[in-house]
C-alpha positions in Angstrom: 0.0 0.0 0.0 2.5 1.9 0.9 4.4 1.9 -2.6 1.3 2.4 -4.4 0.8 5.8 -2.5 4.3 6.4 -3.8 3.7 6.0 -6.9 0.7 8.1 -7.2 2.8 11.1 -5.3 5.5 10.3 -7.9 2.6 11.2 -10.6 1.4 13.6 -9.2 4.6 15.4 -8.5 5.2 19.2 -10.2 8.4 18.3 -10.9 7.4 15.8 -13.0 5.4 18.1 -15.2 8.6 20.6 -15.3 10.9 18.2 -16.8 8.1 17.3 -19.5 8.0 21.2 -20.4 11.8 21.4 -20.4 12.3 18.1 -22.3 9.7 20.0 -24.5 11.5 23.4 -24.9 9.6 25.5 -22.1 11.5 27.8 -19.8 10.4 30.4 -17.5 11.9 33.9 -18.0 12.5 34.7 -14.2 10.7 35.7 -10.7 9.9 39.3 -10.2 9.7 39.8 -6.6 6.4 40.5 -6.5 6.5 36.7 -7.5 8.5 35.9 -5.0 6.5 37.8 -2.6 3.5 36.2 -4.0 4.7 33.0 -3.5 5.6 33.5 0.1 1.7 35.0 0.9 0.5 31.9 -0.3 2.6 29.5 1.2 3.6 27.6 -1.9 6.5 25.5 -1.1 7.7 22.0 -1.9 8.8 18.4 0.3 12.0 17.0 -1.6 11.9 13.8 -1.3 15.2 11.1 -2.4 15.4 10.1 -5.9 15.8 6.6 -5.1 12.0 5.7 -3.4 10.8 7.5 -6.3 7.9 9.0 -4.0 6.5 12.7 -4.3 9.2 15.1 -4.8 7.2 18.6 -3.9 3.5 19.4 -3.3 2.2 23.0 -3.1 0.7 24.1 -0.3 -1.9 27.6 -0.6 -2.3 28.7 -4.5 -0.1 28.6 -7.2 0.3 30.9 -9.8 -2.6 32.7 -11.4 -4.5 32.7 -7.8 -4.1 35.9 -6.0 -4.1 36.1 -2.4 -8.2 36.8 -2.2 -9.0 33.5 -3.7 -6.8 31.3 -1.4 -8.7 33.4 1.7 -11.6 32.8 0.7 -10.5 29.2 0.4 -11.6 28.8 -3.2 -8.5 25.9 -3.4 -7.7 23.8 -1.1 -4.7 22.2 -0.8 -3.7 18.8 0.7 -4.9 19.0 4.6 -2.7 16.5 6.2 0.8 18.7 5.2 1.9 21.4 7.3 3.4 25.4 6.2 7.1 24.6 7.1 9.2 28.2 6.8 12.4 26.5 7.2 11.6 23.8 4.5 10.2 26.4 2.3 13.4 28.8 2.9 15.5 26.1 2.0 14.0 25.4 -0.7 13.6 29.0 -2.3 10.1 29.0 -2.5 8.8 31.1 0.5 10.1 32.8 3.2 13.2 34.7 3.3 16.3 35.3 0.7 16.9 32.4 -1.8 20.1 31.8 -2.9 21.4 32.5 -6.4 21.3 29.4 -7.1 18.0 28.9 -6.7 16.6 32.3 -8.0 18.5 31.3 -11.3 17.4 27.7 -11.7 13.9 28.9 -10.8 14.6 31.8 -13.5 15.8 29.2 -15.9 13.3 26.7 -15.3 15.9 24.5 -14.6 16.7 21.8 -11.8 19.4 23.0 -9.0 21.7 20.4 -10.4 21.4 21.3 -14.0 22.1 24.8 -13.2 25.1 24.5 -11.2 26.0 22.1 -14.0 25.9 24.4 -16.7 27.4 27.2 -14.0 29.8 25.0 -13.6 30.7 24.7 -17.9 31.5 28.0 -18.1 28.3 29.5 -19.2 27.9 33.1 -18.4 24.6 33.0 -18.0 23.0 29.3 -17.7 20.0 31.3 -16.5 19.0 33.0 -20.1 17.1 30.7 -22.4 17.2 31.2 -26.1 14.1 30.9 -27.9 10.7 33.1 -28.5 9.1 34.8 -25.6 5.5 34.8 -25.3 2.7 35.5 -22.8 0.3 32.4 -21.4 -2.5 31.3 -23.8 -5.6 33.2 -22.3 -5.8 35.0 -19.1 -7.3 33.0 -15.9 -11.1 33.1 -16.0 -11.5 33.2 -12.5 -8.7 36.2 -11.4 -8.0 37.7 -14.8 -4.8 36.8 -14.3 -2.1 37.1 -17.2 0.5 34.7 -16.1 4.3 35.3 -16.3 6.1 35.2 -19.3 7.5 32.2 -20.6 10.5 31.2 -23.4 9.9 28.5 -26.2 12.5 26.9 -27.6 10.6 24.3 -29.5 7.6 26.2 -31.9 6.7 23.1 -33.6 5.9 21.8 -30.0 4.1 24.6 -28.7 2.3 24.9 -31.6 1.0 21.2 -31.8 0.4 21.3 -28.3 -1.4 24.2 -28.6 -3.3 22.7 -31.3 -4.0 19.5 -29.0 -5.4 21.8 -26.0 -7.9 23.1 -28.2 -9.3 19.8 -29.3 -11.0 20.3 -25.2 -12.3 24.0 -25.7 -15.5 25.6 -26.5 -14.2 26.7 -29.7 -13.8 23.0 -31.0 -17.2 21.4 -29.6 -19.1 24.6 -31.3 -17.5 23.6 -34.5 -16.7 19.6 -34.6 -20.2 18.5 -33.2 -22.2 20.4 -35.8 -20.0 19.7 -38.6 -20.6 16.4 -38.5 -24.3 17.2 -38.3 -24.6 19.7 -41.1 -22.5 17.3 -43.7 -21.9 13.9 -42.5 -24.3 11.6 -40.0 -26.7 13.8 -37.7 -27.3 10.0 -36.2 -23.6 9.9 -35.4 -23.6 13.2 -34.2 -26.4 13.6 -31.6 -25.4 10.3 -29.9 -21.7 11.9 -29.6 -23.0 14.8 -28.0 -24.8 12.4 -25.4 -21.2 10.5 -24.8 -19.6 14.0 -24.5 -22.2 15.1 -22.1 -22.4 12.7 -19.8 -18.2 12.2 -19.3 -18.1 15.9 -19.2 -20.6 15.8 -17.0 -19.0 13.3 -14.4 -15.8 14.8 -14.7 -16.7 18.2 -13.7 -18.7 16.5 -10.7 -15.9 14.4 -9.3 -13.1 17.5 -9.6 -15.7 19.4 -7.5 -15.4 16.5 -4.8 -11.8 15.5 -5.0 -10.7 19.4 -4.8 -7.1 18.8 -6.0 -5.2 22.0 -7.3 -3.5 22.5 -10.8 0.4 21.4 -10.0 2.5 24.5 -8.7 4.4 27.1 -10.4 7.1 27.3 -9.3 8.5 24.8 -10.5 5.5 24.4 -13.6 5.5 26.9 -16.2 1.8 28.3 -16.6 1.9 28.1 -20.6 -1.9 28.2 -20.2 -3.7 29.8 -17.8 -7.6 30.2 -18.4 -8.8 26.7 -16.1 -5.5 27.5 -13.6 -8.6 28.4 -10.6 -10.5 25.0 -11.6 -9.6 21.8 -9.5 -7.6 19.7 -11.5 -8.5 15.8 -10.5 -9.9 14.6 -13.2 -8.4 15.9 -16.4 -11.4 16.7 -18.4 -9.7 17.4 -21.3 -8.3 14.2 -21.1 -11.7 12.5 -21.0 -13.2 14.1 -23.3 -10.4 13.8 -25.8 -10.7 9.7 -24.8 -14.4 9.5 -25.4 -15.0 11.6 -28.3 -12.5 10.0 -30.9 -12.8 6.7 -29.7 -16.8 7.2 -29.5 -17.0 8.2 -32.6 -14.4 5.3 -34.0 -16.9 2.7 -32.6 -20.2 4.1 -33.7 -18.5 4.0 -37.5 -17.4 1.2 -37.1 -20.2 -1.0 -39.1 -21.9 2.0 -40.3 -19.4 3.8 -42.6 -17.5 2.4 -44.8 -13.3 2.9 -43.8 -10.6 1.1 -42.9 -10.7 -0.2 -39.4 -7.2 0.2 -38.6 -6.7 3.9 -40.3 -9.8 5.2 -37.5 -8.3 4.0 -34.7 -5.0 4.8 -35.4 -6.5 8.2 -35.7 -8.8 8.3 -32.8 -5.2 6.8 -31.0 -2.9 9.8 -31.8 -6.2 12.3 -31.2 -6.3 11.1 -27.6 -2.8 11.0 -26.5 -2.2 14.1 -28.3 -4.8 15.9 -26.2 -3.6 13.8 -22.9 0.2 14.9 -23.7 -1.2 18.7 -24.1 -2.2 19.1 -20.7 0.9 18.1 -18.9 2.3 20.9 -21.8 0.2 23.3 -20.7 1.3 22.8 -16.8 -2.1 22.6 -16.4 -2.7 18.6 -15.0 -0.1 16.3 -13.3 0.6 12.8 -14.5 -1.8 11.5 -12.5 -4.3 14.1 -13.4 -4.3 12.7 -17.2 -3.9 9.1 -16.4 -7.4 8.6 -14.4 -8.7 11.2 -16.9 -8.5 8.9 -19.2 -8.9 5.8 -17.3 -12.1 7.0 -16.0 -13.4 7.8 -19.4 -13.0 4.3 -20.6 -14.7 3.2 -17.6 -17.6 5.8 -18.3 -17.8 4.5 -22.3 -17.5 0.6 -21.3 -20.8 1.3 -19.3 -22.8 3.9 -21.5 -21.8 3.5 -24.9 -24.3 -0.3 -24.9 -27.4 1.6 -23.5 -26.9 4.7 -26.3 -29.7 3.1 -28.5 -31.8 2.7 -26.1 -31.4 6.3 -24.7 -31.5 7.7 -28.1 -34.8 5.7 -29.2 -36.3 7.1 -25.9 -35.4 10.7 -26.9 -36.7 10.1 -30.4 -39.8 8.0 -29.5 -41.1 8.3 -26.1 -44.2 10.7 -25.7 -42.7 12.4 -22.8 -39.5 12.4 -23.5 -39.4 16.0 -23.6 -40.3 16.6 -20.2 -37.9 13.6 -18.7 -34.8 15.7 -21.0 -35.6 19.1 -19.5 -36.0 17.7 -16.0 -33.1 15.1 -16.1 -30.2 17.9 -17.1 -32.1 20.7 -15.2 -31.9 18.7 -12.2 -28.3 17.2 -12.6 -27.2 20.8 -12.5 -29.4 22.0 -9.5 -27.9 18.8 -7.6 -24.4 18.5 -8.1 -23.4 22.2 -7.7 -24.2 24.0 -4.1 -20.7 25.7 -3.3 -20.4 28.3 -1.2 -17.8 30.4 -4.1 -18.1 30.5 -7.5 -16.6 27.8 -9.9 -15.9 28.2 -13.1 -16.7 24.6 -13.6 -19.9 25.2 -12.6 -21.2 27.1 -15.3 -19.4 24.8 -17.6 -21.0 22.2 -16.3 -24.7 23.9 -16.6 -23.5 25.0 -20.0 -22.7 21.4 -21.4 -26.0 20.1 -19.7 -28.0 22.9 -21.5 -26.2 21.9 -24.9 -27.3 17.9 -24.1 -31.0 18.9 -23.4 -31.1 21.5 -26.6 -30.2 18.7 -29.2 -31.6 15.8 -27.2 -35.0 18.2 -27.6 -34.6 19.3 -31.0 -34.2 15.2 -32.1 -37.3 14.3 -30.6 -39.0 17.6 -32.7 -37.4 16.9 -35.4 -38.8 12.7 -35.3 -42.6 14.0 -34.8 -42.3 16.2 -38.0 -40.4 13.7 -40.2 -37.3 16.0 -40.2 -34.0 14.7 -40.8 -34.7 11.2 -40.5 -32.1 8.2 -40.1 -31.1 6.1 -43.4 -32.6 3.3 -43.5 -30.4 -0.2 -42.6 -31.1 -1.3 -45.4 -28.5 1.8 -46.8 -25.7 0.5 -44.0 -22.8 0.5 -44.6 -22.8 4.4 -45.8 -20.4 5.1 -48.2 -18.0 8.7 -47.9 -18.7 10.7 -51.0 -15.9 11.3 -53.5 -13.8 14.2 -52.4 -14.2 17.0 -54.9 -13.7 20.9 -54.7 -17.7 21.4 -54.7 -18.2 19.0 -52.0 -15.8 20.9 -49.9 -17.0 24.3 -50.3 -20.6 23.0 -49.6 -19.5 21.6 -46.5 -17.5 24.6 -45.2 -20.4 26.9 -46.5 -22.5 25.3 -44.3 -20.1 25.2 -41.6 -20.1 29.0 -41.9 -23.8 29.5 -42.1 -24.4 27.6 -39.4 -21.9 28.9 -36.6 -22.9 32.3 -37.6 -26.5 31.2 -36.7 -25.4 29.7 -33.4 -23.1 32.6 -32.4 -25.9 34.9 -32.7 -28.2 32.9 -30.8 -25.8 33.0 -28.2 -25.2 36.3 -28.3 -28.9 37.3 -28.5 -30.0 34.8 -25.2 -27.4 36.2 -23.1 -28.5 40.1 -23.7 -31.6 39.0 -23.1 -32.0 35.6 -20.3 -28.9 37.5 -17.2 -31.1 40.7 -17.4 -34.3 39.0 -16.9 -32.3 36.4 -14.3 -31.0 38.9 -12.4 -34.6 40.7 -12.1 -36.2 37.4 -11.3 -34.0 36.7 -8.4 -33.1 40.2 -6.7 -29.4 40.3 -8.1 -28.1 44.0 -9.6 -27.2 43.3 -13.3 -25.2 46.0 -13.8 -22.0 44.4 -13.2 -22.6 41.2 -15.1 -19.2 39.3 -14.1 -20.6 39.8 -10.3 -23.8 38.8 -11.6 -22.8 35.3 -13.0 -21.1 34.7 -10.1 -24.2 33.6 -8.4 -25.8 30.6 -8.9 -28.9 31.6 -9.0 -28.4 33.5 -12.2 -25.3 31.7 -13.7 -26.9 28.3 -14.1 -30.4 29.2 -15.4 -28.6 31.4 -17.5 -26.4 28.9 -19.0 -28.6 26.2 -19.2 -31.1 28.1 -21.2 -28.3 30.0 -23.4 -27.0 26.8 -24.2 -29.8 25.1 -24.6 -31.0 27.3 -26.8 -27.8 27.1 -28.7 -28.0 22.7 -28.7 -31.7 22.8 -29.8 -31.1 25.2 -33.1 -28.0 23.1 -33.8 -30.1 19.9 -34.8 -33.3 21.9 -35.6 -33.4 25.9 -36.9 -30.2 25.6 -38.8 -30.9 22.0 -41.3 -34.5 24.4 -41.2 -32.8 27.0 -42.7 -30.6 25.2 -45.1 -33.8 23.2 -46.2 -34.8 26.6 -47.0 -31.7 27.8 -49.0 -31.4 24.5 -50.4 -28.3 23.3 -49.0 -29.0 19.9 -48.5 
C-alpha cells in the first residue's frame, strides 16, 4: 500500500510536469519579486523527497500561480490537509520565506533543476539562467482572477504549436464547430449520440473535480503556458476524458456504419487522444496523475454507457414524454451537483454542457414528430464517404459557416436578453454582469437556457434554414 501511495505522489509530483515542459523546450523567464512575494503570501513550497524511493518530490501548499491572495482566503483551493506550512523547509527550498540563494533564483529563473544549473554554471556558461528561444505570454488569461500569467521562453515552436493545437481539441471553440460539422454534412445519427457520450463524461468529470478538490500542480516549478482553467480543480483531467471518449466514441459508432478502414480510424482516434492527454501536462495545467485517471475514468464511463446509447437515443426520439424527462433530467443534474459556497468556473461549464445535451436531445425528438432529418434506412448501412471533390468541400465549409454564424448569434442574443431577466427574477443588480454570473442563481439558469437554446437550433433551426436555402 504503501508503494502504491508512492507511486501516485511520484505522478502527481510538479516536478514531474517541469521536466516534460523542459524536455519539451519551455522555460520560465525569471521571478519578479512581486512573485516571489507572491509565492511567500500563499505558502507555496515543496517536500524534496530522495530520488531513489521515487515517491513525491514537492507538493504545493496555498495557490499557485494565477491565484491571488483573495482567492486562497476565501478558500476557493484547497490544498492537501494532512501537510503542514514549514518556513524553514520552504526557505530552504527557495520557494517562501526569506532570501533564496542564487542558485535557486537562477534555476527557478531558468526553469531549470538546481543540479542542472550548477552544472551548466559550472561549464563555463555566463549566464546558464537566459534561455534562447521566442518569448510569449500564457495562452488566455485566468477566468476566474483575470490573471495574465508570467512570461515564458519556447524553444521548441513546432511543440508549442502542436500542443497548442491538441489543448484546443478540449475548448468551447472546437465542440461549437466539430459536433455540428458532422451534423450539417456527415451523419446527424452519429452526431447527436456523440454529443450524449460527450455530455455525460463531461458531465461526471466536472462533478468528481468538484469532490476531489485537488489543485492544478504548482508554479514554481511548472510553467503556466496556459492559464484560463488554472482556478479549476484539476483531479480529473477533463480534457483528457473528453479527448478519450469523443474520438474513440466516434471510432466505434463508425465502425459498421461507414465504410473505412478499421485500422486507419483507430490509429487516428489513437494519436487524437494522446495528443490531447500529452497537451495538458504541456500546458502545466494537470499532473501525470491528473491525465492518467482522466483517461482511465473515461474508458470506464464508455464501457458502461456506450451499450445503452440506442436505447437512450430511441427514448429521446420516440417516447411521448421524452421531452419533459430531458428538461428535468439535465435541469436537475445541474441543481444537484453544484451547491458551493464560491463560484466555480466549472460550474457554469458544467450547466452549459448540460444545457447543450438537453437542446439537441430536444430538438431530435422535434425533429422525429415532423419527419425531419430522419435516419437512413439499414437497409442503406454501410454508408459510403462521398468522392472528395472541390464542390463537395465548399458546400460543406459553406455550411459550416452558415451555421456557426447562426449559433453565435443565438448565443449572443440569449445572453442580452436571459442575465437581465435572471438577475430581475431573483433580486441580483445586473449592472456588473461578471458579479452577476457569479451567483448561482443566475449563472446556471442562464447557461442552461443559453445553451440550450444554442443545442436545440444546432439539430433543428439551422438543417431548417438550409432546407430553405437548399443546402442539403
Amino acid at each position: 500500500m504503501e508503494n502504491i501511495r508512492e507511486r501516485f505522489g511520484y505522478l502527481r509530483d510538479p516536478n514531474l510536469v517541469a521536466r516534460f515542459q523542459h524536455m519539451c523546450g519551455v522555460r520560465g523567464t525569471g521571478l519578479k519579486a512581486a512573485d516571489r512575494a507572491h509565492l511567500h503570501n500563499n505558502g507555496a513550497f515543496y517536500h524534496p523527497v530522495s530520488a531513489e524511493t521515487g515517491s513525491e518530490s514537492s507538493a504545493s501548499i496555498g495557490a499557485g500561480e494565477g491565484e491571488n491572495v483573495q482567492t486562497a482566503a476565501l478558500g476557493h483551493r484547497r490544498r492537501t490537509p494532512d501537510l503542514k506550512h514549514d518556513p524553514k523547509r520552504a526557505c530552504e527550498n527557495g520557494s517562501a520565506g526569506g532570501e533564496a540563494t542564487g542558485l535557486q533564483v537562477g534555476a527557478l529563473r531558468s526553469g531549470l533543476t538546481g543540479s542542472e544549473y550548477r552544472r551548466a554554471a559550472q561549464n563555463g556558461s555566463k549566464d546558464p539562467g537566459s534561455p534562447r528561444g521566442s518569448t510569449v505570454k500564457p495562452l488566455r488569461k485566468n477566468s476566474l482572477t483575470e490573471d495574465t500569467g508570467q512570461e515564458f521562453v519556447i524553444q521548441n515552436r513546432f511543440l508549442f504549436y502542436l500542443f497548442t493545437f491538441g489543448t484546443e481539441l478540449g475548448n468551447e471553440f472546437f465542440y461549437i464547430t466539430f459536433f455540428p460539422f458532422i451534423m450539417w454534412n456527415l451523419d446527424a445519427f452519429i452526431s447527436r449520440r456523440l454529443i450524449m457520450v460527450w455530455v455525460w463524461v463531461m458531465y461526471l468529470g466536472q462533478c468528481t473535480k468538484d469532490v476531489v478538490r485537488w489543485s492544478r500542480p504548482a508554479s514554481p516549478p511548472v510553467v503556466k503556458v496556459e492559464m484560463f482553467y488554472n482556478s479549476e480543480y484539476s483531479m480529473p483531467s477533463t480534457h483528457a476524458m473528453s479527448g478519450t471518449a469523443i474520438p474513440f466514441s466516434l471510432f466505434f459508432m463508425t465502425y459498421n456504419r461507414w465504410e473505412y478502414p478499421s485500422s486507419l480510424g483507430f490509429i487516428l482516434a489513437l494519436c487524437w487522444c494522446l495528443l490531447v492527454c500529452t497537451s495538458r501536462i504541456y500546458m502545466g495545467m494537470h499532473s501525470v496523475l491528473d491525465v492518467i485517471v482522466g483517461f482511465l475514468y473515461s474508458v470506464l464511463i464508455l464501457v458502461f454507457f456506450l451499450p445503452v446509447l440506442d436505447f437512450i437515443d430511441g427514448f429521446n426520439l420516440t417516447c411521448r414524454y421524452a421531452p419533459l424527462v430531458i428538461v428535468s433530467l439535465h435541469l436537475g443534474l445541474g441543481l444537484l451537483s453544484f451547491t458551493l459556497d464560491t463560484w466555480s468556473t466549472s460550474r457554469g461549464d458544467t450547466a452549459q454542457i448540460l444545457g447543450t445535451g438537453a437542446g439537441v436531445a430536444l430538438a431530435s425528438h422535434v425533429n422525429y414528430r415532423f419527419g425531419l432529418m430522419p435516419d437512413p434506412a439499414p437497409e442503406r448501412l454501410p454508408l459510403v464517404l462521398p468522392a472528395f471533390s472541390l464542390g463537395l468541400v465548399g458546400m460543406a465549409v459553406l455550411r459550416l459557416v452558415l451555421g456557426v454564424l447562426v449559433l453565435v448569434g443565438t448565443r449572443a442574443l440569449m445572453k442580452a436578453v436571459t442575465i437581465p431577466l435572471v438577475c430581475r427574477l431573483f433580486g441580483i443588480p445586473s449592472g456588473d454582469v461578471r458579479r452577476a454570473r457569479q451567483h448561482m442563481e443566475v449563472e446556471l439558469p442562464y447557461r442552461y437556457i443559453v445553451y440550450g437554446t444554442v443545442g436545440f437550433n444546432v439539430l433543428f433551426l439551422v438543417p431548417l434554414l438550409f432546407s430553405f436555402l437548399h443546402l442539403i
